[in-house]
N, CA, C and O of each residue as an XYZ file, in Angstrom:
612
protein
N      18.792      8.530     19.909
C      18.680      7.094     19.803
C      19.857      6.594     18.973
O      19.931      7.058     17.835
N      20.983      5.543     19.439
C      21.701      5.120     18.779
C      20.991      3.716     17.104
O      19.846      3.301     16.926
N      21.598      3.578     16.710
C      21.636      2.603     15.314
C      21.099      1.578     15.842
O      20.048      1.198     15.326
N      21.702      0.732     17.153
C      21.453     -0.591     17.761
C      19.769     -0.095     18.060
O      18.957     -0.559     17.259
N      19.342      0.616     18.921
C      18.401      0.826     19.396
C      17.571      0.716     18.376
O      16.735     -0.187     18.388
N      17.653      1.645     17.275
C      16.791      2.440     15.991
C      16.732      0.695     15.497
O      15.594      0.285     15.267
N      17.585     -0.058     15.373
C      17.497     -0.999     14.485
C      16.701     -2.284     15.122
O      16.250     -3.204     14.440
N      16.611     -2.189     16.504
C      15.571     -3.553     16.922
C      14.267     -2.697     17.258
O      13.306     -3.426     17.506
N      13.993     -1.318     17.328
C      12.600     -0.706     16.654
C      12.073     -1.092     16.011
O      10.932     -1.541     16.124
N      12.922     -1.026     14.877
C      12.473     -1.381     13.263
C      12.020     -2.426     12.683
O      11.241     -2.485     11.731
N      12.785     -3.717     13.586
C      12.223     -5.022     13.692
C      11.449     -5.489     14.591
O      11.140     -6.670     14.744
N      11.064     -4.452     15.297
C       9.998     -5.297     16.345
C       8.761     -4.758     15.496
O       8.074     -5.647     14.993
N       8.450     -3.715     15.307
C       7.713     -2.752     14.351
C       7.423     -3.837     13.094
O       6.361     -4.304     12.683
N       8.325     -3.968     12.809
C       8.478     -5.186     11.297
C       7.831     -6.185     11.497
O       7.000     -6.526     10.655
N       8.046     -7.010     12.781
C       7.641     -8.413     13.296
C       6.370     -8.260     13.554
O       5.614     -9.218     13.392
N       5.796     -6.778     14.094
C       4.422     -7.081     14.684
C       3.595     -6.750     13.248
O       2.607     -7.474     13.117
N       3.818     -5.771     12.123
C       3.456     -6.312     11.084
C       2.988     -7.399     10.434
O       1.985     -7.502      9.727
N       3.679     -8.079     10.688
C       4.209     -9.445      9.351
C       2.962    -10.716      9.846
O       2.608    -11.754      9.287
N       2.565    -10.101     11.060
C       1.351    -11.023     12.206
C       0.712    -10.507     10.894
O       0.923    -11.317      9.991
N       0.091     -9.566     10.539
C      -1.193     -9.234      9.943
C      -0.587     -9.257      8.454
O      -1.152    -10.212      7.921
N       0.286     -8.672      7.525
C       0.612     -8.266      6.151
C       2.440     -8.535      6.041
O       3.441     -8.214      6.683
N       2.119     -9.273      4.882
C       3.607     -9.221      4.257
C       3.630     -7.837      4.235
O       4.243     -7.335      5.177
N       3.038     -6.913      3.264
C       3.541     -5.912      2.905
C       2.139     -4.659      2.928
O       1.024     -5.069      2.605
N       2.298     -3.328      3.284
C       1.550     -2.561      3.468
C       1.940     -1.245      3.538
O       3.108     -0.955      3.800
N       0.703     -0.033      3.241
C       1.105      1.420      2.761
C       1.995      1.930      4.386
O       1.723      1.854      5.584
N       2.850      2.318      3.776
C       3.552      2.931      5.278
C       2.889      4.204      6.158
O       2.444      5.216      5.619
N       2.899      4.050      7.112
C       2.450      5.374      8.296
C       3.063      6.895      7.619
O       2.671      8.000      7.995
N       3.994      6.686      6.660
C       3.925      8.174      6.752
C       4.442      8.182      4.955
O       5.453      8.510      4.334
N       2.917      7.547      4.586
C       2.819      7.479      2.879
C       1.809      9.074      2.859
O       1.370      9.813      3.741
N       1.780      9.068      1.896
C       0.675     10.578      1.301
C      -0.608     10.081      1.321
O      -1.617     10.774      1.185
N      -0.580      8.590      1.530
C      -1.734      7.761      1.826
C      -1.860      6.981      3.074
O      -1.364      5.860      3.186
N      -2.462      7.516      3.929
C      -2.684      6.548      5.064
C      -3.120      5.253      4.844
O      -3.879      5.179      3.878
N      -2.865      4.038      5.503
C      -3.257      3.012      5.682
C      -4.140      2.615      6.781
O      -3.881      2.736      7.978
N      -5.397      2.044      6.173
C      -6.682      1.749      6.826
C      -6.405      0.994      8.455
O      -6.771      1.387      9.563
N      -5.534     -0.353      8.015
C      -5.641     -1.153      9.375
C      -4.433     -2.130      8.994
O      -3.931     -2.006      7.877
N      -4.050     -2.891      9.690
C      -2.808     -3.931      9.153
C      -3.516     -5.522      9.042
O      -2.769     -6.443      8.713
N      -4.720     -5.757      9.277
C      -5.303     -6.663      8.152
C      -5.771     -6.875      7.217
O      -6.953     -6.738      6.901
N      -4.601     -7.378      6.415
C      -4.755     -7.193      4.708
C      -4.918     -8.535      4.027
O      -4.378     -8.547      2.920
N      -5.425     -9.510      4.322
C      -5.291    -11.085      3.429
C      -6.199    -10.268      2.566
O      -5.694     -9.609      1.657
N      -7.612    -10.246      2.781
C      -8.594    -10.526      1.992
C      -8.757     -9.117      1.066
O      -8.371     -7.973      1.303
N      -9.589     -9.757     -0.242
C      -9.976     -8.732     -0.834
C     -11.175     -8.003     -0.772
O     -12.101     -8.785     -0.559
N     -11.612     -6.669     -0.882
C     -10.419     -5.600     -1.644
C      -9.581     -4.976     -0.858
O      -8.532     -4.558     -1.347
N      -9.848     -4.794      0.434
C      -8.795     -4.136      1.259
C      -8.689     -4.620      2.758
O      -8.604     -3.876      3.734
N      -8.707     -5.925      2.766
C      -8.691     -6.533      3.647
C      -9.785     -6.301      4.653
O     -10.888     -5.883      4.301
N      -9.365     -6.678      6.389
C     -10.992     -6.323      6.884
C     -11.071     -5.466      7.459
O     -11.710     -5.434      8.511
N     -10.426     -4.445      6.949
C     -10.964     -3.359      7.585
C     -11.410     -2.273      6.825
O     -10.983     -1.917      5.726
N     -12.535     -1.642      7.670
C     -13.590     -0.567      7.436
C     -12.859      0.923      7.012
O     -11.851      1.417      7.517
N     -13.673      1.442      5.964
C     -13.205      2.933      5.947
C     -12.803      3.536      6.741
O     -13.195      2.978      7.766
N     -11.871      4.908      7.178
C     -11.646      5.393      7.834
C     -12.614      6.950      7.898
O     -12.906      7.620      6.907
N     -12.964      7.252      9.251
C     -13.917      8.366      9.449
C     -13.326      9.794      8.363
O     -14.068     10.417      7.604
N     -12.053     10.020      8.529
C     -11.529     10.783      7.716
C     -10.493     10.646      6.598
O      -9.599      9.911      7.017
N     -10.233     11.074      5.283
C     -10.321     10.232      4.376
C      -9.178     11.650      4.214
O      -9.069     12.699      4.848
N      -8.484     11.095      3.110
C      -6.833     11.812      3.200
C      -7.346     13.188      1.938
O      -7.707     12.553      0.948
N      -7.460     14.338      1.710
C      -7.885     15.029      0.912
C      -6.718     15.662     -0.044
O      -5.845     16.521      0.074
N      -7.154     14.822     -0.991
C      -5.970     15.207     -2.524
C      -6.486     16.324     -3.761
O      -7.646     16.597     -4.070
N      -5.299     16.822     -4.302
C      -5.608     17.857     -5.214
C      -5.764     16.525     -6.854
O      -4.780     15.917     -7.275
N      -6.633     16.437     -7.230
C      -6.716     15.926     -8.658
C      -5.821     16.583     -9.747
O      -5.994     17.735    -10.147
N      -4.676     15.597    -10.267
C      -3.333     15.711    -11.013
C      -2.329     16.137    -10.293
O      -1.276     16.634    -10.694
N      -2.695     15.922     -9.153
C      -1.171     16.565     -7.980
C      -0.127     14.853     -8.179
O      -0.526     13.747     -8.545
N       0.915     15.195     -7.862
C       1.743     14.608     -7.873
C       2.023     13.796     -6.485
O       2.727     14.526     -5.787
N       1.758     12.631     -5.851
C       1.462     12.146     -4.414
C       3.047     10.995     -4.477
O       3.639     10.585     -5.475
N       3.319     10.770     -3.136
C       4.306     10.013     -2.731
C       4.019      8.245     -2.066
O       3.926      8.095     -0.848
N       3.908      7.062     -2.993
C       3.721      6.348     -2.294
C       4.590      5.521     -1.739
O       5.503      5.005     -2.383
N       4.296      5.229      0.059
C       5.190      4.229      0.287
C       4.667      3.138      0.985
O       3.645      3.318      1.648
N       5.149      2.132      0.950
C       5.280      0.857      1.901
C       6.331      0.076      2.375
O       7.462      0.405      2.017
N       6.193     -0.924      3.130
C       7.206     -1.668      3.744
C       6.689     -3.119      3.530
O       5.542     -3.400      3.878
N       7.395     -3.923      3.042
C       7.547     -5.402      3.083
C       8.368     -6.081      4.311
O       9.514     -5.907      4.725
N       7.218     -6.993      4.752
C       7.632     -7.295      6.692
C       8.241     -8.861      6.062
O       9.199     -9.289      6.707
N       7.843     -9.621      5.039
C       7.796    -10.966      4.730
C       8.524    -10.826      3.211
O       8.043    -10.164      2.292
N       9.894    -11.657      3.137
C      10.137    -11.658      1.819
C       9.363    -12.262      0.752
O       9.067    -13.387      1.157
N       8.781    -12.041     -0.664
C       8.311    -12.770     -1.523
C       9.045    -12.242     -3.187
O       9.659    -11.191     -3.376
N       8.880    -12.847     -3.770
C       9.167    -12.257     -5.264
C       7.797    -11.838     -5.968
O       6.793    -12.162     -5.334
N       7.666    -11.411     -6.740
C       6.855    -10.645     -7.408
C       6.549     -9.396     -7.515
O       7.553     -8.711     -7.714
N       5.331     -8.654     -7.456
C       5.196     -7.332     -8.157
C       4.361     -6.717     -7.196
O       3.855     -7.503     -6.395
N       3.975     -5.055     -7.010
C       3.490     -4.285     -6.378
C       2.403     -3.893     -7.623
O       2.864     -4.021     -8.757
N       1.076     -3.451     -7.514
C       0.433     -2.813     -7.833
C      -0.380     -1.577     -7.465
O      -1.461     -1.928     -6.992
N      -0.240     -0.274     -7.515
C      -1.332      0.544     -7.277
C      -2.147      0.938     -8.012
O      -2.059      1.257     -9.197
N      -3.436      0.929     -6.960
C      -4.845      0.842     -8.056
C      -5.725      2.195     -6.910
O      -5.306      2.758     -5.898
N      -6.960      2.310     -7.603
C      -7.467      3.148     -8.083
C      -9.191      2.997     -7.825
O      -9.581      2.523     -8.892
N     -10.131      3.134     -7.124
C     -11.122      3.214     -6.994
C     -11.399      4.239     -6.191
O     -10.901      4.720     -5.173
N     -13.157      4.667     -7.526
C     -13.610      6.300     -7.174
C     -14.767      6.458     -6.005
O     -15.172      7.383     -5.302
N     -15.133      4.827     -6.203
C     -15.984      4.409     -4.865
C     -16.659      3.611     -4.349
O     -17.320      2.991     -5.182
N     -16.900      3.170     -2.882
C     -16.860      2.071     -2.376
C     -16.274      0.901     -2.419
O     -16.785     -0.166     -2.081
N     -14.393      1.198     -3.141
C     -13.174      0.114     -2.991
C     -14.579     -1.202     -4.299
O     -15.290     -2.103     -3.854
N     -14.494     -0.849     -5.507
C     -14.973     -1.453     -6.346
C     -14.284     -0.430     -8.266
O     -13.813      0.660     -8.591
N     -14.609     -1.486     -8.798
C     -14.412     -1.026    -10.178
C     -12.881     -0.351    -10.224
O     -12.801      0.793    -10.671
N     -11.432     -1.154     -9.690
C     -10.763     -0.789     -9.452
C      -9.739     -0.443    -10.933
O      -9.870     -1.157    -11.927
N      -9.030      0.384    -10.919
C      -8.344      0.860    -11.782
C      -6.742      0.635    -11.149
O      -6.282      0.910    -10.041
N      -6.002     -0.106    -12.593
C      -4.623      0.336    -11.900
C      -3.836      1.292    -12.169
O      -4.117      1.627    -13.320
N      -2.815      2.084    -11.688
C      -1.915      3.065    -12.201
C      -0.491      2.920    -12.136
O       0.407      3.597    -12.637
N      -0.477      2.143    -11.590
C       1.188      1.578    -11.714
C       1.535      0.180    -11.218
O       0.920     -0.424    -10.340
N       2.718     -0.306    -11.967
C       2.892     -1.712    -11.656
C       4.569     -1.696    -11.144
O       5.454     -1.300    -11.902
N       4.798     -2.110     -9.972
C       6.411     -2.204     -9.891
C       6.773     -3.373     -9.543
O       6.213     -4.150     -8.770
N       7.907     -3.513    -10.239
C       8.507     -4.927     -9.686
C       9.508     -5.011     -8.152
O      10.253     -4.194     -7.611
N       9.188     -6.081     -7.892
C       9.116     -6.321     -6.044
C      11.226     -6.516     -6.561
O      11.611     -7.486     -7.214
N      12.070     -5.544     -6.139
C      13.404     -6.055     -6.760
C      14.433     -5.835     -5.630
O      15.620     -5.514     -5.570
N      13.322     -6.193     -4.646
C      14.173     -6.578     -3.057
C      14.092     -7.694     -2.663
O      13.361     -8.169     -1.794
N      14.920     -8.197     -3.357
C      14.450    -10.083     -2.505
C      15.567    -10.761     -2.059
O      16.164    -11.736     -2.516
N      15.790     -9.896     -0.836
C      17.183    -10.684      0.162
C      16.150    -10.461      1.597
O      15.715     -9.512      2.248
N      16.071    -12.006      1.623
C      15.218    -11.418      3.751
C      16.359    -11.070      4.633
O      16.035    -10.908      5.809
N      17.243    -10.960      4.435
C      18.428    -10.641      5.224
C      18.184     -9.104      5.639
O      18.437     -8.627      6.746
N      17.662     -8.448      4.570
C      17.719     -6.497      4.540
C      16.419     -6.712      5.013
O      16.646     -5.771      5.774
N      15.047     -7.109      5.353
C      13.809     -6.766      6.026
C      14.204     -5.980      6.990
O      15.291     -5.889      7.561
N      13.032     -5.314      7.142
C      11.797     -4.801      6.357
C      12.382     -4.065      4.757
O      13.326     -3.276      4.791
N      11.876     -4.338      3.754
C      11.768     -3.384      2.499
C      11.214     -2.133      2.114
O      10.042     -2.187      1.741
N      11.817     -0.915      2.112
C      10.876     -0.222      2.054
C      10.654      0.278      0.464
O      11.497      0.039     -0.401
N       9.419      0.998      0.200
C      10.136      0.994     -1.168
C       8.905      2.218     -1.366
O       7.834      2.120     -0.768
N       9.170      3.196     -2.146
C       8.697      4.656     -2.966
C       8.112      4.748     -3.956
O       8.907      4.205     -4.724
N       7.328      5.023     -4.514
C       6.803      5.160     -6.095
C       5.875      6.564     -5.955
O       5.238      6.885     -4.952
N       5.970      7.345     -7.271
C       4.971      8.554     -7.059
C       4.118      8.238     -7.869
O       4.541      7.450     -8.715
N       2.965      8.554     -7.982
C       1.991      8.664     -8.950
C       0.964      9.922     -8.943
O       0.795     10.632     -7.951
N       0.440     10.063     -9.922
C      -0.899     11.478    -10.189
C      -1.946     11.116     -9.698
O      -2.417     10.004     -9.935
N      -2.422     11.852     -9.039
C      -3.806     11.641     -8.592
C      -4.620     11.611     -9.626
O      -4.327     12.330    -10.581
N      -5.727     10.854     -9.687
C      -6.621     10.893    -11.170
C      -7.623     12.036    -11.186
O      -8.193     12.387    -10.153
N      -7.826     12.588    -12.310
C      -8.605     13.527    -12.286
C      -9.880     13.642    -12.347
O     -10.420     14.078    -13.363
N     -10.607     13.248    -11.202
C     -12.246     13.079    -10.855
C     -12.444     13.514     -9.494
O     -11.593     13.227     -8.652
N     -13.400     14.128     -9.207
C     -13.861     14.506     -8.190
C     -15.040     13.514     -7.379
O     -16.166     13.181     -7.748
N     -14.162     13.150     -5.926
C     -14.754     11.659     -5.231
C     -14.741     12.071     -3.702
O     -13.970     12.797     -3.074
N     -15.629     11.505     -3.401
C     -15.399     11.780     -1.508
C     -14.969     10.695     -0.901
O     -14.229     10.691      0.083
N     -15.560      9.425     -1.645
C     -15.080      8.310     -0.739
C     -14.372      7.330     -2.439
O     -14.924      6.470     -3.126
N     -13.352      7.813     -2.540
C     -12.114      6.996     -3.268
C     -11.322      6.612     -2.268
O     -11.270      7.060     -1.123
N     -10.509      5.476     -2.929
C      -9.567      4.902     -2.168
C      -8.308      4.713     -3.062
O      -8.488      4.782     -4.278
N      -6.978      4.469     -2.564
C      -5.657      4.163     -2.981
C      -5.746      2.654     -2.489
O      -5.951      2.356     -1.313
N      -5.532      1.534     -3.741
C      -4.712      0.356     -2.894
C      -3.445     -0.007     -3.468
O      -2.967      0.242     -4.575
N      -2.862     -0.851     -2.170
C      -1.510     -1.164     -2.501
C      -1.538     -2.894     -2.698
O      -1.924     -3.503     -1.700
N      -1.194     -3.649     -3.797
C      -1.567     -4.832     -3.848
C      -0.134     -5.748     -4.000
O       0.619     -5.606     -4.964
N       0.062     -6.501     -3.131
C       1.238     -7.312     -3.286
C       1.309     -8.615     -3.710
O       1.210     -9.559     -2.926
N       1.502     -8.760     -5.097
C       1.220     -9.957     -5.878
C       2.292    -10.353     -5.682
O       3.293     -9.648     -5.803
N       2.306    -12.265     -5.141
C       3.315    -12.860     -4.974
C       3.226    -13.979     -5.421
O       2.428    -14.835     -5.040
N       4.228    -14.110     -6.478
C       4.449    -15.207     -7.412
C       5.516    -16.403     -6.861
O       5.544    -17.419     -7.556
N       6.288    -16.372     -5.814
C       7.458    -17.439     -5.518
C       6.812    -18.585     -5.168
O       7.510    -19.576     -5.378
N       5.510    -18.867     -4.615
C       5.309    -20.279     -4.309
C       5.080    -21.100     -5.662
O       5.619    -22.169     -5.947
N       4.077    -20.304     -6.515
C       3.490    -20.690     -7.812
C       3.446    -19.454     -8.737
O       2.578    -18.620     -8.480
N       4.233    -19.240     -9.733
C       4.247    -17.834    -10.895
C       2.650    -18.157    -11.498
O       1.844    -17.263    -11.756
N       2.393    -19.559    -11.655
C       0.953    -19.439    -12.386
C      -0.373    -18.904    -11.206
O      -1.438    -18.298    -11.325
N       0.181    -19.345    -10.388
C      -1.557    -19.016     -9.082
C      -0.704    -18.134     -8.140
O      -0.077    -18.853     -7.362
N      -0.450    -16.694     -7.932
C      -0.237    -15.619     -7.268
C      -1.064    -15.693     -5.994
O      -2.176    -16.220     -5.992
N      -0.415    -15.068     -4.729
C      -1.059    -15.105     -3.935
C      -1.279    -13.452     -3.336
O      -0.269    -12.835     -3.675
N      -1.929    -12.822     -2.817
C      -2.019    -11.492     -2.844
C      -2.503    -10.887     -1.283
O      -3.161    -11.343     -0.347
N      -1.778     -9.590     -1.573
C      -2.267     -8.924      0.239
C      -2.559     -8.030     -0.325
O      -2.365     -8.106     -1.538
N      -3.275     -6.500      0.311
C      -3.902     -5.437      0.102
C      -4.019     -4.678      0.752
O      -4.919     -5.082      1.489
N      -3.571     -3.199      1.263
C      -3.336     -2.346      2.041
C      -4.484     -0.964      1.086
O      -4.577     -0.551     -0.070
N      -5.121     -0.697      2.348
C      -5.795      1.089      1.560
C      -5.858      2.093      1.929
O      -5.423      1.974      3.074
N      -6.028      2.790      1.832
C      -5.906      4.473      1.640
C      -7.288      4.716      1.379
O      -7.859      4.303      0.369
N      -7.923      5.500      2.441
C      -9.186      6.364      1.589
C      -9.073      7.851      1.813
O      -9.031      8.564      2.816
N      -9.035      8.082      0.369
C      -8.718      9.647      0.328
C     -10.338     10.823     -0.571
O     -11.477     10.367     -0.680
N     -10.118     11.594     -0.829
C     -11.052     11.954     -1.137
C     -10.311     12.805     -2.259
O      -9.204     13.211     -1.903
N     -10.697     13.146     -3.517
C     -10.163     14.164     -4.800
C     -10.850     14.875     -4.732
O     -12.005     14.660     -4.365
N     -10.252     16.342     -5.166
C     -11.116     18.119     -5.040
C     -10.154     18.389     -6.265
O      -9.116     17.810     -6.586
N     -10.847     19.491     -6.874
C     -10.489     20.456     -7.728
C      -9.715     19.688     -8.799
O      -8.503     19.800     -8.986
N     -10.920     18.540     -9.787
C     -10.730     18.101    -11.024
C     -10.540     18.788    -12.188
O     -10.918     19.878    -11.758
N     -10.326     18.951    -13.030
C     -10.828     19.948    -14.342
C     -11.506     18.635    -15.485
O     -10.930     17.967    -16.344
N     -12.564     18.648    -15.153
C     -13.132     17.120    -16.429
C     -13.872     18.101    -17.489
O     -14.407     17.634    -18.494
């Protein structure tokens, strides 16, 4: 596949995104992503997935996503041990791609798996966007349901 080709992939891929989520866990994160409707909270509307991604507790995991819609503000990943409630965060990054010219954004962060043993935990990816109003944020939500084995608590 030449560059030209690879590159209106990428934006059609991008475009049919951006219908459902500014921004969401990528297809080939360490965390799968549930569905690509993400407005609402906690993980937009879609339902658990039948099989749930199985992590080592304190392993070291790779997260990624793609931003289909430019905004300014911040990424959050969070943390619930079950039923996508009582969410925990574990990392905060700042959104420090903000040219829509380069869309889609992709962007990496690693984090530790937490150390508890869960069958139905989830990973979310939360895209807080401050450019319309810094005081009233507006937010999307992408998830991951994974399951943690072999804690030491």
């Amino acid at each position: 596949m030449n560059f030209q080709s690879l590159s209106f992939l990428l934006l059609g891929i991008a475009l049919s995104w951006s219908l459902y989520s500014h921004a969401r866990l990528a297809d080939n994160s360490d965390v799968t992503p549930r569905g690509l409707a993400m407005k609402n909270s906690p993980c937009g509307e879609n339902t658990r997935s039948a099989t749930a991604k199985t992590l080592t507790a304190g392993s070291q995991i790779t997260v990624r996503w793609i931003e289909t819609v430019d905004h300014t503000g911040s990424y959050w990943i969070e943390f619930s041990r079950a039923n996508d409630t009582d969410w925990v965060r574990l990392k905060t990054i700042v959104d420090d791609q903000n040219n829509p010219a380069t869309l889609p954004h992709l962007y990496v962060s690693t984090i530790t798996v937490p150390n508890v043993n869960c069958s139905d935990c989830t990973i979310r990816l939360v895209q807080e966007m401050t450019d319309g109003n810094p005081a009233s944020p507006t937010y999307y939500f992408s998830c991951g349901d994974i399951k943690i084995i072999n804690a030491k608590c």
